[in-house]
N, C-alpha and C positions, 0 to 999 in steps of 0.2 A: 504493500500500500504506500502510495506517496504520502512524502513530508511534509506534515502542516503547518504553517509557518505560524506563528504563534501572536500577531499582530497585524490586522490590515487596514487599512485606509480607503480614504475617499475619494474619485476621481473626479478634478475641477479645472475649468478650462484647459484641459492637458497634464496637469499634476495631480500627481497622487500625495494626498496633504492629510495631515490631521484634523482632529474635528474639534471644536471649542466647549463641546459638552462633556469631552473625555473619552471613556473608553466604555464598552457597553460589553459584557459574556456571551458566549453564542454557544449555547446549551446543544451536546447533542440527547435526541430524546430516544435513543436507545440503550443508552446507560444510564443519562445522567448529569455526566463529565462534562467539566468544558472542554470543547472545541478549542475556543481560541479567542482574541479577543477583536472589534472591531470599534476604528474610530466613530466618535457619536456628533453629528450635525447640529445644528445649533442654526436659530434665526439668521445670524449675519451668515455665518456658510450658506445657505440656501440662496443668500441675498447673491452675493461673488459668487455661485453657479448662474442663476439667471441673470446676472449682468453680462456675464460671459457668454451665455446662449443668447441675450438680443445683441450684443455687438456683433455675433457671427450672422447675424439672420438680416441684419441692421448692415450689412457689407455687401450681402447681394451674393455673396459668393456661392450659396446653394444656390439660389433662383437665378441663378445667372447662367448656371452645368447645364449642359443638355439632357434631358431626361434621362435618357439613358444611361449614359454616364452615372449623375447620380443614381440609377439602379443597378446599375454593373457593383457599384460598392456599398450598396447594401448586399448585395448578392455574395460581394464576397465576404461581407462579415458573417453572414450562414456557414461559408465554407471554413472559418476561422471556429466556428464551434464545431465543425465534425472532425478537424485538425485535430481540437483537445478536447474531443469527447470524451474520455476514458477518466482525465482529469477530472473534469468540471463533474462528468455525473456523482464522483466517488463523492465530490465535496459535498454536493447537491443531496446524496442518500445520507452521508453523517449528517448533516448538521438540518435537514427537515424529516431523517428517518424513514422515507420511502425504500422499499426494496431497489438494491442496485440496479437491478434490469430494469424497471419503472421511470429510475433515474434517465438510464439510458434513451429512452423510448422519449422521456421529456428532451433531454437535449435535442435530439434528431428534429425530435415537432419544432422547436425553437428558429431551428434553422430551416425548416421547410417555411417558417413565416419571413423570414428575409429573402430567399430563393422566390415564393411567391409575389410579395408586395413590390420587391426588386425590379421583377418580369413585369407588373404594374404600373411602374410610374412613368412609360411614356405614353398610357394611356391614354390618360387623365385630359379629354379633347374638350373644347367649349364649343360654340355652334355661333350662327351667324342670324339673325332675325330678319325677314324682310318688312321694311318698314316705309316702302316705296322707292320712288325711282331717286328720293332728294337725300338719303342718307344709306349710308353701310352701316349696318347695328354689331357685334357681336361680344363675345360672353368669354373670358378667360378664368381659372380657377389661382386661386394665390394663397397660398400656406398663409396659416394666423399667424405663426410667428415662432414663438417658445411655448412647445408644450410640454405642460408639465405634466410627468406618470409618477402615478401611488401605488405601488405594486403589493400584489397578497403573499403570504409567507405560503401557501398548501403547493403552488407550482411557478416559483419566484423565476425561474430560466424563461417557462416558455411564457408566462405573462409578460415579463422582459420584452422579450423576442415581438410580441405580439404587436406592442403598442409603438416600439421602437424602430420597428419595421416598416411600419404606417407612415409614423410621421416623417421619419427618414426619406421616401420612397416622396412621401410629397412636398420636399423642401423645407419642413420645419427643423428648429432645433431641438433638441430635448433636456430636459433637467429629469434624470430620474429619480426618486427615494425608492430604494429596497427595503423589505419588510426588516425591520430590525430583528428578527427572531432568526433570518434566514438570507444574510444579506454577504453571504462571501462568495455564490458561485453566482454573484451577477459580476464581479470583478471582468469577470471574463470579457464582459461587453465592454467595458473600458481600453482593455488590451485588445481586443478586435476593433476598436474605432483608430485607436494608435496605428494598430500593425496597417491596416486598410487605408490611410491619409484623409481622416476628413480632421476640416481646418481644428485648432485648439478650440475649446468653448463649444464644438457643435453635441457634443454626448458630457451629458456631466451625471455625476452618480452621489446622493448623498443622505448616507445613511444616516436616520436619528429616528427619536419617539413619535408616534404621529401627534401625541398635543402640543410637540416645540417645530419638530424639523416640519412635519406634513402638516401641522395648521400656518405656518409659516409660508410654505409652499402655495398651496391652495388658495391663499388671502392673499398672495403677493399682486401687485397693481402691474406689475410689467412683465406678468405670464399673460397670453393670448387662447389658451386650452387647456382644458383637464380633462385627464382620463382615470378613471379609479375603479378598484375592483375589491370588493370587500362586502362588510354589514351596511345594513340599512341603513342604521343607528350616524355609522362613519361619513355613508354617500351623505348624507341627509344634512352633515355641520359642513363637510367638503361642498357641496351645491351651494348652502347656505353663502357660505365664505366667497365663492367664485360668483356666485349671481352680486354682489357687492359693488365689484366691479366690471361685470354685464362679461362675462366670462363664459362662454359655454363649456359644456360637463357630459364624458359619457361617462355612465353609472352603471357597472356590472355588479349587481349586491346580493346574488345567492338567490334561492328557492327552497322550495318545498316541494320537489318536481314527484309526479305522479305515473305510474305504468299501469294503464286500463288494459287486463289480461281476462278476453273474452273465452268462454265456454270451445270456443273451436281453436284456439292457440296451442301450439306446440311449444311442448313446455320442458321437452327435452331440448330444444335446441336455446330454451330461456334460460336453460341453465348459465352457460356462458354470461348472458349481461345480466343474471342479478351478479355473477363475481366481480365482475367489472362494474356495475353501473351500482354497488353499494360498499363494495369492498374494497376498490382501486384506491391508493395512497387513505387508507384505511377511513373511507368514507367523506375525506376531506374535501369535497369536490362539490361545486356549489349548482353543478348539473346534474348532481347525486340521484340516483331513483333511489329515494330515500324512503317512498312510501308504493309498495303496489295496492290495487285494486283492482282485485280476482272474481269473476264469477261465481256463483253459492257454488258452482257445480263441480267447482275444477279446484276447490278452496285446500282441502285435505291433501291433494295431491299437491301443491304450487308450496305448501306450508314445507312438506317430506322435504321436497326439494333444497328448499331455500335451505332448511337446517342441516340438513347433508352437506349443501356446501360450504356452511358459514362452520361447523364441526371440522370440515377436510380441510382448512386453512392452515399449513404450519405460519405460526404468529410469532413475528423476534426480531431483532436487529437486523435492520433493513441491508446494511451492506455486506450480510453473512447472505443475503439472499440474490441468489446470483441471476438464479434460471427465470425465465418464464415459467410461470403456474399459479397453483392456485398456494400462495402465500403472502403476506402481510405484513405489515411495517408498524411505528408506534403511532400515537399522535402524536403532535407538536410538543404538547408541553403536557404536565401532570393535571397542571389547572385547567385544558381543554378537555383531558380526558376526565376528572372530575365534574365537569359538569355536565358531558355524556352520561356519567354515570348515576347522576342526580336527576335528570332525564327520562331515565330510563326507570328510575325506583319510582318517579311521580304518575308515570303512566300505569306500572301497577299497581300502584296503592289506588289510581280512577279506575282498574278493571281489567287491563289487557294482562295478557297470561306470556312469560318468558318464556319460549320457547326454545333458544336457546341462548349462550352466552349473559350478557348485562352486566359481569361483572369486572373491576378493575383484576389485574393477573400480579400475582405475586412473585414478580421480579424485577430488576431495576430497569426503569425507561419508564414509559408514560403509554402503557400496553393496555389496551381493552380488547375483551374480547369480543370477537365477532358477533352479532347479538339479531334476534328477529324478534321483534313481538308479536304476536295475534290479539283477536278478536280485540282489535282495536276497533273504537267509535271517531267521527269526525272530530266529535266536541272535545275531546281529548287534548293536553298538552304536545301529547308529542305527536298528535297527526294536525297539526299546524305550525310548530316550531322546528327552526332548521336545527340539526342537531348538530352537523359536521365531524358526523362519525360515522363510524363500520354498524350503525342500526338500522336495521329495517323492517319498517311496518307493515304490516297487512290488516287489510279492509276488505268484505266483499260487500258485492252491489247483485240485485236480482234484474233490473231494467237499465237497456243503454243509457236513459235521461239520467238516472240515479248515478253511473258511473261517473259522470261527466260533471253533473253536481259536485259531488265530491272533491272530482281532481281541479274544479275550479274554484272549491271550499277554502280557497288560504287565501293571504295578501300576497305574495308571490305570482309570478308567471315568468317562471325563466326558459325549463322544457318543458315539455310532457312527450309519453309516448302511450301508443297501441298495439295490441299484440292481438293480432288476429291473422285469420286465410282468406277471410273477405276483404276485399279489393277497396269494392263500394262500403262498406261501414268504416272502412280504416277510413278512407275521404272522409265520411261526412263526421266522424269522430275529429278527426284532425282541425276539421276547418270549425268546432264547438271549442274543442279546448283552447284556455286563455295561455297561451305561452308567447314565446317568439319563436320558440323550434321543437318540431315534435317528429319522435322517431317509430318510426312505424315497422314493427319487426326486428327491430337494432336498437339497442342502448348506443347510445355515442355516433348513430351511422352520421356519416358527413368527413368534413376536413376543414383545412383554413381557407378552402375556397369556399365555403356555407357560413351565411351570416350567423351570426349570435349575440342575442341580446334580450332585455327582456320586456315583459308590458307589466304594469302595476309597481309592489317594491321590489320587485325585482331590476329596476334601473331602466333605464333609457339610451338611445343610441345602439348602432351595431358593432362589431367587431367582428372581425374573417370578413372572408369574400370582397370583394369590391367594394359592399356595400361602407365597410368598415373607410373606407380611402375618404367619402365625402364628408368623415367627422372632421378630416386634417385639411380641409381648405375650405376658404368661400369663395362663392360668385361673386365677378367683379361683370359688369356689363358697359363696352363702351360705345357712346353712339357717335356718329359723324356724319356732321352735316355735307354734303358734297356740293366743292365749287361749282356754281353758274346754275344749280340747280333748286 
């Protein structure tokens, strides 16, 4: 295993600097132990990142590259993380606890987001309006400027990637904050803007608390965009803060996402995405199918299942886990996993029956085990609160109306999915549920070319797909009058 250096820093206009709040521990949650230690950001750091993102954005020099160009180097900062894939996932499994191979699978996605938005940016075409024979009208897109990204600690690489990819691809600059809990294998994107040549000040990285460094950020008057992915609670003071100064805001803030599992579904092949779609980076995932909703008829059988798999889980230190399969990492910290685990005792003590796991595991790291409850009710704590764990709930419904109630029974709409062999119900299902994206037969089916975002609190604005490119610039429209005309 590679050497872990024992101190890292922030990366600011081109320099890797210390932070004025000090030093912050970077807990790994498979033991315990610290990691390592990393510099903490502080107001004025934030400040001397975005001065240094709008001087560079303020020079022209991005908007000035020929599209391309600017996509060829984002492109190659993708290839800069499959360079040090092996590196960065190792850091990425200690220090957020995901299984190494998961780790793996996240860096690769990271860098398919630079490779795609890359390919993208000389898209980005405006149009020409006719507005008679006495003017030329037409429409050009132009980068806000400095955006600012709040990054989530569950998949800190490929969120990175995500947002950095965007803005990159459409001439903005970026100030990023990494999650403080999980903020050493974004380092990497610092030494891939270095190694790749975009000017000083165009990538800046700076790690602190979100009540100093990211309220800081977020309220600053000379950022142009925020992008944030998190809680409600967080989107909710970050909007606040940015609509202050008339600042627009995409908001990724979790779910309560629902799998409507109809009487005619194959439930052998659902096997596969309940592991995935409740037990991947052990439930952390805020497109989590945290909750299904089974048919009476298929309820007993869908239950076997689920517990057989959340049972065949080996559960443990995520970088002891190398392969692909059916294995499992810690949470974050002990304090997330305790309140999984408080969660989980509330819902039995309203009724629902443990069917398997619920409880924290006794050994060191922040381990819960795999967990499903039954004969859960809507009205229930935990079939409307996100858990952001290795839980999951089951509800059955006897009428399609009742299913669909249900899965639009929370303040959330991030996913949802359907698991049917009808074609025509999957449609009309699909186009009922309140989400932004629903998987019909697949947990997770899609890629960075399919939008994602959500309706309700689950947040606003897209991310992937093209759709994601129109958050990082606006219409400018210019008309001209024509001589003699």
């Amino acid at each position: 295993m590679q050497k872990i250096k024992s101190y890292w820093q922030n990366f600011i206009d081109g320099d890797w600097v210390d932070g004025a709040s000090g030093r912050i521990d970077i807990v790994n949650p498979g033991n315990g132990d610290i990691l390592a230690q990393h510099a903490l950001a502080d107001a004025a750091d934030v400040d001397r990142a975005v001065q240094a993102a709008k001087r560079v954005h303020a020079s022209g020099v991005l908007t000035d590259m020929r599209p391309v160009e600017r996509g060829r180097m984002v492109q190659a900062m993708g290839q800069y993380l499959i360079d040090h894939r092996d590196e960065i996932a190792t850091m990425l499994s200690l220090e957020q606890g995901k299984p190494l191979w998961e780790a793996q699978v996240e860096v690769a996605g990271a860098a398919r987001y630079f490779e795609y938005f890359g390919n993208q940016a000389e898209t980005l075409e405006g149009r020409s309006i006719p507005l008679g024979a006495g003017y030329f009208d037409f429409t050009t897109n132009e980068p806000y400027g400095v955006s600012a990204q709040i990054i989530p600690w569950n998949f800190p690489v490929e969120m990175t990637a995500r947002s950095l990819s965007a803005g990159l691809a459409t001439g903005n600059t970026v100030v990023v904050k990494p999650p403080e809990m999980t903020p050493l294998s974004n380092a990497w994107f610092g030494h891939a803007a270095e190694s790749v040549g975009w000017p000083k000040g165009t990538v800046n990285l700076v790690c602190g608390h979100g009540h100093e460094a990211g309220a800081a950020l977020s309220a600053h008057p000379d950022i142009n965009q925020v992008v944030f992915t998190g809680s409600v609670a967080t989107g909710i003071a970050i909007a606040s803060a940015a609509a202050k100064n008339v600042v627009p805001c995409v908001l990724e803030l979790g779910g309560k996402s629902a799998a409507i599992v109809h009487s005619d579904a194959d439930l052998e092949a659902m096997e596969t995405d309940i592991r995935k779609g409740i037990f991947t980076n052990a439930g952390q995932v805020c497109s989590a199918m945290s909750r299904i909703i089974v048919h009476e008829s298929r309820h007993d059988e869908l239950v076997q299942r689920a517990v057989s798999i959340a049972e065949s889980l080996s559960v443990g230190p995520g970088i002891e886990r190398t392969q692909f399969g059916a294995n499992m990492g810690p949470m974050i910290s002990v304090a997330q996993r305790d309140r999984a685990v408080s969660l989980v005792s509330e819902a039995v003590s309203q009724g629902a029956a443990l069917s398997a796991g619920g409880r924290a595991m006794n050994i060191p790291g922040a381990f819960l085990e795999p967990t499903v409850l039954t004969e859960v009710h809507p009205n229930m704590t935990i079939a409307k609160t996100e858990v952001f764990g290795p839980v999951l709930s089951v509800l059955t419904f006897r009428e399609d109306n009742e299913a669909i109630e249900i899965a639009n029974g929370t303040e959330y709409g991030l996913v949802g999915g359907v698991f049917t062999r009808d074609v025509d119900r999957a449609t009309q299902v699909a186009r009922q549920i309140r989400a932004g994206q629903v998987y019909v037969n697949e947990w997770f089916a899609g890629g960075v070319e399919t939008p994602f975002g959500g309706y309700g609190k689950s947040g606003y604005g897209r991310e992937k797909g093209r759709e994601a490119l129109w958050n990082y610039v606006q219409t400018k429209n210019i008309a001209i009058k024509l001589k003699g005309s």
